[in-house]
C-alpha positions as CSV (number, residue, x, y, z in Angstrom):
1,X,77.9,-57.7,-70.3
2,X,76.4,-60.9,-71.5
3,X,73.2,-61.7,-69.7
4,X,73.8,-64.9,-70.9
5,X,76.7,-66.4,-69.1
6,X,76.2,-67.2,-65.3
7,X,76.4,-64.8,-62.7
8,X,79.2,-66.0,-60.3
9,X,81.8,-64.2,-58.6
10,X,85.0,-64.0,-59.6
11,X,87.1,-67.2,-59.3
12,X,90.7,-66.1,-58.9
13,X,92.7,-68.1,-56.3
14,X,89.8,-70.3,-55.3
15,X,90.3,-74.1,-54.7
16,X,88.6,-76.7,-56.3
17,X,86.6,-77.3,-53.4
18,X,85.0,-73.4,-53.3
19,X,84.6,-73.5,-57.0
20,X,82.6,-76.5,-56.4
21,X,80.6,-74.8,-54.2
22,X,80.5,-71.8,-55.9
23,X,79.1,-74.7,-59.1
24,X,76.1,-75.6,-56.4
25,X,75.4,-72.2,-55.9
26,X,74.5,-71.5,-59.6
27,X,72.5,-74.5,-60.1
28,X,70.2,-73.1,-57.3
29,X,69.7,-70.2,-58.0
30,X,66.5,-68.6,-57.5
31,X,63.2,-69.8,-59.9
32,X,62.9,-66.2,-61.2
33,X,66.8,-65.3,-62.5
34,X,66.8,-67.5,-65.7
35,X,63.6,-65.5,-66.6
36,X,64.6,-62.1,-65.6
37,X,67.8,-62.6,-67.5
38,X,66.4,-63.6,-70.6
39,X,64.4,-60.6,-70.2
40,X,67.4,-58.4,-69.6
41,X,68.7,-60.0,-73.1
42,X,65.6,-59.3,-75.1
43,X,64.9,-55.9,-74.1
44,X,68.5,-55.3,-75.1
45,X,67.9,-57.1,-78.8
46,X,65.2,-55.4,-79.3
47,X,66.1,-52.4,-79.0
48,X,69.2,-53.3,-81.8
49,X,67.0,-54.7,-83.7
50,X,64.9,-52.1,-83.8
51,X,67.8,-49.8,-84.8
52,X,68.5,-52.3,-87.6
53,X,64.8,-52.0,-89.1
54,X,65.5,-48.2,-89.1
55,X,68.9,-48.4,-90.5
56,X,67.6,-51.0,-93.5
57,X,64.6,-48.9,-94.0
58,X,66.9,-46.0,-94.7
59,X,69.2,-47.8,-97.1
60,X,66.3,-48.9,-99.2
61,X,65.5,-45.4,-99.4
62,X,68.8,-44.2,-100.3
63,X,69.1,-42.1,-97.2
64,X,72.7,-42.3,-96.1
65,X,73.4,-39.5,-94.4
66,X,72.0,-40.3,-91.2
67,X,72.0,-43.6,-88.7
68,X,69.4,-45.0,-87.3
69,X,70.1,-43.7,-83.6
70,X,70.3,-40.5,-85.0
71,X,66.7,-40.8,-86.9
72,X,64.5,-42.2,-84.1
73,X,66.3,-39.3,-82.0
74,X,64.2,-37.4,-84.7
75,X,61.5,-39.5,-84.5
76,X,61.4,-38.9,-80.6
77,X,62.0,-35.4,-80.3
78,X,59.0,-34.6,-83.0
79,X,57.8,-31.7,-83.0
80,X,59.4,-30.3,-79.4
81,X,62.0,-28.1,-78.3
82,X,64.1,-29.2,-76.2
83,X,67.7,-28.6,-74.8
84,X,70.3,-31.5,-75.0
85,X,69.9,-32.8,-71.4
86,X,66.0,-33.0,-71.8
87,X,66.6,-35.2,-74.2
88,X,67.3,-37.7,-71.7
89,X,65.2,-36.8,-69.2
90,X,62.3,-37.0,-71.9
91,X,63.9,-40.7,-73.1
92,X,63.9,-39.5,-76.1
93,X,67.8,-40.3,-76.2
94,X,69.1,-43.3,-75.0
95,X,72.4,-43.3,-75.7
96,X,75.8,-41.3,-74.1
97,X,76.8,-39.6,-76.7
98,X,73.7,-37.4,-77.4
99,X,76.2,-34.1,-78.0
100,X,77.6,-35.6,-80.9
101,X,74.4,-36.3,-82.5
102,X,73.2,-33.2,-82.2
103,X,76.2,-31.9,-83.6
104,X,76.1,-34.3,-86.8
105,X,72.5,-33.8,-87.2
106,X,73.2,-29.5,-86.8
107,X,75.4,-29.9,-89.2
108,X,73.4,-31.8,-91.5
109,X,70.9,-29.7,-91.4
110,X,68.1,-31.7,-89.4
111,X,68.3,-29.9,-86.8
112,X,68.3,-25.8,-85.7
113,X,69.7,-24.8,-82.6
114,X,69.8,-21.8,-80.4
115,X,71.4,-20.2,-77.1
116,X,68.5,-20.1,-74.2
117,X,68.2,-16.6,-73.7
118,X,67.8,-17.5,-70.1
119,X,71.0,-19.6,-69.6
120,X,73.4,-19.1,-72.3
121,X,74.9,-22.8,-71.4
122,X,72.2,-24.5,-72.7
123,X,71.5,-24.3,-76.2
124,X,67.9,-25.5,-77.5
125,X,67.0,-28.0,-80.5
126,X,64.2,-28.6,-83.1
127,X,63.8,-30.2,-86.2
128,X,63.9,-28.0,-89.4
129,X,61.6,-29.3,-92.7
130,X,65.0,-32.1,-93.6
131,X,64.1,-33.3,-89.6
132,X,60.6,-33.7,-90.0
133,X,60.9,-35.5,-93.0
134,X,62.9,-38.3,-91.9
135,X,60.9,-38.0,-88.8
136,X,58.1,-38.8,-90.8
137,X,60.0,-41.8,-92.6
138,X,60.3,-43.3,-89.1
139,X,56.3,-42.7,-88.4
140,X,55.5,-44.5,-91.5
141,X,57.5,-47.6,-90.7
142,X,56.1,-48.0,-87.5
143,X,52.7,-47.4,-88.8
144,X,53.4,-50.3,-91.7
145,X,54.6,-52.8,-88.1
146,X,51.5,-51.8,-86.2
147,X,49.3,-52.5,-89.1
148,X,51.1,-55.8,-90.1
149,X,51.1,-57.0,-86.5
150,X,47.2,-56.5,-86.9
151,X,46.9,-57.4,-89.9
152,X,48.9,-60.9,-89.3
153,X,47.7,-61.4,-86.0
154,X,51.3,-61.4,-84.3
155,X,49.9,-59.9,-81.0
156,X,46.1,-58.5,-79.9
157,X,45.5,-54.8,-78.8
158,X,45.2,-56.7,-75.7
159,X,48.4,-58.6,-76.0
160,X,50.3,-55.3,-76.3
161,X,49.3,-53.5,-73.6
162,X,50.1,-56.5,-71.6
163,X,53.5,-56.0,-72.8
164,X,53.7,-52.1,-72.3
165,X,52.0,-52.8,-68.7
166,X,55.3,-55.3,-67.7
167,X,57.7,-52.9,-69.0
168,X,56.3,-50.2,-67.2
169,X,56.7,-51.8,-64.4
170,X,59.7,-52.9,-64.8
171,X,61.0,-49.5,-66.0
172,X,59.4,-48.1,-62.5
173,X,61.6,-50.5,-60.8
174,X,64.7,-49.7,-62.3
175,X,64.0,-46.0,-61.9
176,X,63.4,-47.2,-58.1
177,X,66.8,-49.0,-57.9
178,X,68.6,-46.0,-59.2
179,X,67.1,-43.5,-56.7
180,X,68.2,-46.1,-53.7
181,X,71.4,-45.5,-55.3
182,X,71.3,-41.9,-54.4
């Protein structure tokens, strides 16, 4: 979805005159849209972007044998044991396809695993030493930002939580939208 285009409804079968209505529509759309979908398209390039700093970070360090989702998975989980579907609940997953991560990073050897005892389902995940290095890799880069966006003067403490303020409120609201789902 490109938070770019538009938002109309479909036009199939329309004539001109309701796709010139439709055209009217758009152009008034309400004052706050335009900003709440650029913001929809920035918190969506950031977090790529984001994965692309870990990814080239990685390569400069000759690490190939994990991808940047998989490391700040890592990174997230820290020093916690969880099972697979905390690792949503948590957010310290993002993505659908958190089993096979687990399963590459298992099998590579960054992660142990174990049956609950409780519920034999649900099988429980920490980092061995190969997890909490590249764990650590990740801390380091995003100590090296915070300190350059100090250091450079991209953004004030204050500036920052200003910006973690409005995305917890909109992360509230989305969570709100969800539940009305429900």
């Amino acid at each position: 979805m490109s938070f770019h285009s538009q938002v109309k409804p479909p036009q199939g079968g329309q004539t001109e005159g309701a796709a010139a209505q439709e055209d009217v529509a758009a152009e008034s759309l309400p004052f706050m849209l335009p900003r709440y979908l650029e913001s929809l398209a920035l918190v969506e390039r950031m977090h790529r972007l984001l994965l692309d700093v870990i990814k080239d970070e990685f390569e400069r360090l000759g690490i190939l044998d994990i991808n940047s989702v998989q490391a700040l998975l890592l990174f997230n989980i820290g020093e916690n044991e969880v099972t697979a579907g905390e690792l949503k609940s948590r957010g310290y997953y993002q993505g659908s396809n958190v089993s096979y991560n687990l399963k590459k990073l298992v099998e590579a050897g960054y992660m142990h695993h174990q049956r609950c005892e409780i519920d034999r389902r649900s099988v429980r995940v920490r980092l061995t030493q190969q997890g909490r290095d590249v764990r650590d890799v990740v801390a380091n880069l995003f100590l090296r930002h915070a300190e350059a966006l100090e250091a450079k003067a991209v953004f004030s403490p204050e500036e920052i939580e200003t910006i973690n303020h409005s995305l917890r409120r909109l992360e509230r609201f989305w969570t709100e939208q969800i539940r009305y789902i429900y």
